[in-house]
C-alpha positions, 0 to 999 in steps of 0.5 A: 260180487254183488248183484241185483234181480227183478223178481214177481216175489211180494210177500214177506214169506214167500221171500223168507222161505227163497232166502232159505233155500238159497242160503242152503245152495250157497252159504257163503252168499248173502241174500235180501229182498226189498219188496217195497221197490217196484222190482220186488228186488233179490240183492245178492252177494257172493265171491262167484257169478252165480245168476246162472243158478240163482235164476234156475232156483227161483224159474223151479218154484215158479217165479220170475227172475231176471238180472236188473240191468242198471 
């Protein structure tokens, strides 16, 4: 399943640094930013629905973070 937010991450470490955290959560997941769209862009991809807990992990560092409805 593959899944697509909107987030207000717009630096490279900052993105690394989410990347890493979520890795820990969800190993067998997938992540990447794409920071140069508009959307600041977090691509997931992972066998389960979890928006849910991706949301909450990012809303608790501080950042906003919303499925992108196509």
């Amino acid at each position: 399943m593959v899944e697509v937010f909107k987030t207000d991450i717009n630096n490279k470490t900052t993105a690394k640094a989410i990347i890493k955290t979520l890795k820990q959560s969800f190993p067998t997941s997938n992540f990447n930013f794409d920071l140069n769209d508009c959307d600041k862009i977090l691509r997931t991809e992972s066998r389960h629905n979890i928006n849910k807990q991706i949301i909450e992990v990012l809303t608790n560092q501080g950042f906003s973070c919303e499925v992108l409805e196509e």
